[in-house]
C-alpha positions as CSV (number, residue, x, y, z in Angstrom):
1,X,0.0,0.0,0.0
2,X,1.8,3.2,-1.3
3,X,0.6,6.2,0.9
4,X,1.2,9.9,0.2
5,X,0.7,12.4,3.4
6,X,-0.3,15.8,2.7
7,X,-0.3,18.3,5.6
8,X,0.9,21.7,5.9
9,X,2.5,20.8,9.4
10,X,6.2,19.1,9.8
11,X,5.5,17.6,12.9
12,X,2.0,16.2,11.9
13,X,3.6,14.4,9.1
14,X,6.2,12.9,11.1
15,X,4.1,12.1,13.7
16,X,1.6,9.9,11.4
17,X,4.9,8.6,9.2
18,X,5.7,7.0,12.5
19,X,2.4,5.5,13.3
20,X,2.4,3.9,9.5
21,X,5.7,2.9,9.7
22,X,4.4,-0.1,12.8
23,X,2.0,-1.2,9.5
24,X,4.9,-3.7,6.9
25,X,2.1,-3.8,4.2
26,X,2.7,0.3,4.5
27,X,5.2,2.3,2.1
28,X,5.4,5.9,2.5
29,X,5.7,6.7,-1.5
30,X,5.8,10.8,-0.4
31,X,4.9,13.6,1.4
32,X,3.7,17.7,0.8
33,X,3.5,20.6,2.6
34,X,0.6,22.3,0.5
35,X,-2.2,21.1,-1.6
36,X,-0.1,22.8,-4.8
37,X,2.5,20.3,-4.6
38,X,0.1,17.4,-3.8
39,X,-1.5,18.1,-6.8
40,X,1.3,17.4,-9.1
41,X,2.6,14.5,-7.0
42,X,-0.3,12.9,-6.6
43,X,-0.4,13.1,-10.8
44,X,3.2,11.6,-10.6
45,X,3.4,8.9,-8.1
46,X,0.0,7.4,-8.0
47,X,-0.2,6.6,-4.4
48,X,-3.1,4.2,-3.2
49,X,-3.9,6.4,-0.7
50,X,-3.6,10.3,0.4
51,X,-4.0,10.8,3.9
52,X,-4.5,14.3,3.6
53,X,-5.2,17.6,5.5
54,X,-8.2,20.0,5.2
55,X,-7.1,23.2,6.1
56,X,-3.8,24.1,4.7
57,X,-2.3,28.0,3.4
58,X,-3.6,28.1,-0.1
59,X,-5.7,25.7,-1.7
60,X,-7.4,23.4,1.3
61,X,-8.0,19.5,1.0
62,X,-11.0,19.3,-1.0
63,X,-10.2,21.9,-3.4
64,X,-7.1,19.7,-3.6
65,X,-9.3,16.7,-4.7
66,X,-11.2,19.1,-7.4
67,X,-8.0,19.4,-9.3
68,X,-7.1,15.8,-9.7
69,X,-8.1,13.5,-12.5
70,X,-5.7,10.2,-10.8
71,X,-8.4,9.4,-8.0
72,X,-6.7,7.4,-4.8
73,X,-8.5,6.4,-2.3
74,X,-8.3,9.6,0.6
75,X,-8.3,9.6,4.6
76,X,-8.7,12.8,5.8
77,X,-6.4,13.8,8.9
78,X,-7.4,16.8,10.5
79,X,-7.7,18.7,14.0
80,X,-11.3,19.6,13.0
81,X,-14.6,17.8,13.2
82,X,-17.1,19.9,11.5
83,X,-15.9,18.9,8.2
84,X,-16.9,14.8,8.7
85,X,-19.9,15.0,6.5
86,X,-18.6,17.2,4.0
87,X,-15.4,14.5,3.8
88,X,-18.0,11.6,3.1
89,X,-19.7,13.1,0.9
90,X,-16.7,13.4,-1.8
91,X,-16.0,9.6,-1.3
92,X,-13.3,10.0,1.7
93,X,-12.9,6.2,2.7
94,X,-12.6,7.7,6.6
95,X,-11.8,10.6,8.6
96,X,-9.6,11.1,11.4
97,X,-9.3,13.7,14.2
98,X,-5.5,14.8,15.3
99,X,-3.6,13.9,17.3
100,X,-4.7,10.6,15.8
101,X,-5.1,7.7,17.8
102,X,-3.3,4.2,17.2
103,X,-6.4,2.3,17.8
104,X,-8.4,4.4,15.5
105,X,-5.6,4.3,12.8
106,X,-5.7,0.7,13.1
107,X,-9.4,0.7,11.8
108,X,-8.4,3.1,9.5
109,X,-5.8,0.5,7.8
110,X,-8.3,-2.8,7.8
111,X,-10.7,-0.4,5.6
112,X,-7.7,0.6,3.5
113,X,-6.8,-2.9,3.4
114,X,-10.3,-4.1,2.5
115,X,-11.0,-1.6,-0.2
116,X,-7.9,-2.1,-2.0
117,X,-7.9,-5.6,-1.8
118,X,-11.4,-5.1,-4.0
119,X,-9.7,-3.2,-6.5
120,X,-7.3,-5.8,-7.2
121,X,-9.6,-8.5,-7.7
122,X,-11.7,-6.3,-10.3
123,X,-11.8,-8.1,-13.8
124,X,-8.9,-6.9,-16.1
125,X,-10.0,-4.7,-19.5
126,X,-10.8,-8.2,-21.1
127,X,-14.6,-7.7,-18.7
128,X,-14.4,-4.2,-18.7
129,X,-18.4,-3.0,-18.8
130,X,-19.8,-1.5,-21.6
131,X,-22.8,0.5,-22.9
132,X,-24.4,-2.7,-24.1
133,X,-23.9,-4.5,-20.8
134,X,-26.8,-5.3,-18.5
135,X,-26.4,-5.6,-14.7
136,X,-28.6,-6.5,-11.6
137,X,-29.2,-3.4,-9.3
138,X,-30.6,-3.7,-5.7
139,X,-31.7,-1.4,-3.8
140,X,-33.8,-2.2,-0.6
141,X,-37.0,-4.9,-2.0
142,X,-36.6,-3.1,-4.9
143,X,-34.9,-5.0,-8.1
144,X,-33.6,-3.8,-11.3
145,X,-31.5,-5.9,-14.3
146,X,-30.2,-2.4,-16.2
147,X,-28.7,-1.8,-19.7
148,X,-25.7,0.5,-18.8
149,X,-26.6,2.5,-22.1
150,X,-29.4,3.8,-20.0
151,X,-27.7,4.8,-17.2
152,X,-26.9,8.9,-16.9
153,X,-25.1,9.5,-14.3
154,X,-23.3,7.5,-11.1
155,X,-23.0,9.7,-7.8
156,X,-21.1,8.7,-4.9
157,X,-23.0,9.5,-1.6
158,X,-20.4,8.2,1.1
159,X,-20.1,4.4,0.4
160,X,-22.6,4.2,-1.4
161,X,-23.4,4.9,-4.9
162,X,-26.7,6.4,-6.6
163,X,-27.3,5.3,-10.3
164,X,-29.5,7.9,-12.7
165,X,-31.7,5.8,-15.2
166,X,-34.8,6.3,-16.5
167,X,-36.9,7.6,-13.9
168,X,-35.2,5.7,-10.9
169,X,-32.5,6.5,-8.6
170,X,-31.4,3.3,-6.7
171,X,-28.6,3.4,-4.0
172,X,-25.8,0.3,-4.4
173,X,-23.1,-0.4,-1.9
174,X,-20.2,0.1,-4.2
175,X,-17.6,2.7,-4.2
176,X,-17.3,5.3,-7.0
177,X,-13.1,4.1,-7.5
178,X,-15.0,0.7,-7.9
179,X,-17.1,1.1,-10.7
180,X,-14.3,3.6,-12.2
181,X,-12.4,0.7,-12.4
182,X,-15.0,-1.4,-14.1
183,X,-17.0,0.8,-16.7
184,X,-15.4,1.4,-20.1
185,X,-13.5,4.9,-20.2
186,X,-14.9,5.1,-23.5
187,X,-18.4,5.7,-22.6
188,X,-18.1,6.7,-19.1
189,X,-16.4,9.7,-18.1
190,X,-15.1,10.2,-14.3
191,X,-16.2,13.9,-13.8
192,X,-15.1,14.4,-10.2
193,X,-15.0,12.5,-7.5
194,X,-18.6,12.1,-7.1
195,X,-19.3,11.9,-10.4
196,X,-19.3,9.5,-13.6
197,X,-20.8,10.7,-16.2
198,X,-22.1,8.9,-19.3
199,X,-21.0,10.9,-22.3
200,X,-23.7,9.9,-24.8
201,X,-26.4,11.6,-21.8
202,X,-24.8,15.0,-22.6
203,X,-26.7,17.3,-23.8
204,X,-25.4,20.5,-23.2
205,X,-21.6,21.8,-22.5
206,X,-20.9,25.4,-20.5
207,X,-17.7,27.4,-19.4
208,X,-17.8,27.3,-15.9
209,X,-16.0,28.8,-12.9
210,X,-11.9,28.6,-13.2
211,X,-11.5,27.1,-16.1
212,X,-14.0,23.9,-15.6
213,X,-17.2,23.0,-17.3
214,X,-20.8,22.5,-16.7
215,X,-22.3,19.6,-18.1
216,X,-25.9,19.4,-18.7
217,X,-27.3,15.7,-19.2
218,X,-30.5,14.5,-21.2
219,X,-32.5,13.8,-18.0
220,X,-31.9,16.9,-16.0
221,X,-28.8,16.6,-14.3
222,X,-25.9,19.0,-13.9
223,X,-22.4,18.1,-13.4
224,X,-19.7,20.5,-12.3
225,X,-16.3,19.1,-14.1
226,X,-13.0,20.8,-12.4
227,X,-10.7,22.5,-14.9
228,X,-8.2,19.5,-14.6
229,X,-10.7,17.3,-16.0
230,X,-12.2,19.4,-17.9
231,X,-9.3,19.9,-20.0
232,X,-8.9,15.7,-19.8
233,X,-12.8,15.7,-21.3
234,X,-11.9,18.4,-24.0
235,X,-9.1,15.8,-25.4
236,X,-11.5,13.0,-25.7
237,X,-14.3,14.8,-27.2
238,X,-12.1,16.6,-29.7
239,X,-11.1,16.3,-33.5
């Protein structure tokens, strides 16, 4: 498990370096001072996991996650509770409060372990799913068996995902990462990191603040795409 730390505090990051270093499984591929650097590391060394800071001078944590199109999986580290929901809500696998406790970072690690260990036993590109693909979707007593053609839009709602189709809007216990891994990049556009979009559902395109877009989809929905994917979107849909 390759883990980049991001937090604008040299003590913090020593302080949870040593705690990960008691973990063998546990390489520490990096570490930032500011969300500016993280930006361009995370882009370069592909860590499995950011543990990473919310409130740091400049950009803070989730404006940090707004610019990224590589998507780990995040734990946010941070002195401040307020912040919890806001952190599950764009997919954070778990939040801890500072000074962080061994205990708790020990639950921390067996989520870690268990989400990544997913990943890796996702189908390689050989069952990659496509438009024309049809899967079964739960939700509650309720069943649907779904042509992926007709699905809109995926939104990540803490560990949970919501799927847009037709007029339904079923929750499934999957991760966002997950079904980024699985849906075919040709069809299915990873807009931010609580949205995938399906590209044949757009209907309308707009400039939008700092350089991203504002996607408009056939049923309704609108996306907000950060300028770092935005200008990733812009290649694929271009001559």
């Amino acid at each position: 498990m390759r883990v980049l730390i991001v937090d604008d505090e040299r003590l913090a990051r020593q302080e949870l370096k040593s705690l990960l270093s008691t973990y063998p499984g546990i390489e520490i591929a990096g570490e930032c001072g500011d969300a500016v650097s993280a930006i361009d590391t995370i882009q370069q060394l592909k860590p499995d996991v950011v543990f990473l800071d919310i409130q740091m001078p400049g950009k803070n944590g989730f404006e940090l996650l707004e610019e990224i199109s590589f998507v780990p999986e995040v734990v946010f580290v941070t002195a401040h509770d307020e912040y919890a929901i806001r952190a599950f809500e764009v997919s954070a696998l778990d939040y801890l409060l500072k000074p962080v406790q061994p205990a708790r970072l020990s639950d921390t690690i067996r989520k870690l372990t268990t989400r990544l260990q997913e990943l890796k036993s996702t189908p390689e590109k050989q069952n990659v799913l496509n438009e024309t693909d049809q899967v079964f979707v739960k939700d509650g007593e309720k069943c649907w068996f779904v042509k992926l053609g007709d699905v809109r839009l995926f939104e990540s709602e803490g560990n949970y995902v919501r799927i847009y189709f037709n007029n339904y809007k079923p929750l499934i216990l999957r991760s966002l990462n997950y079904l980024d891994e699985r849906l075919s990049t040709k069809v299915f556009f990873r807009a931010s990191r609580k949205h995938i979009i399906n590209l044949h559902w757009v209907e309308g395109i707009e400039n939008w603040f700092n350089g991203g877009l504002l996607v408009k989809l056939k049923g309704g929905e609108q996306v907000e795409i950060s300028r770092r994917q935005a200008v990733k979107l812009k290649e694929m849909m271009s001559l």
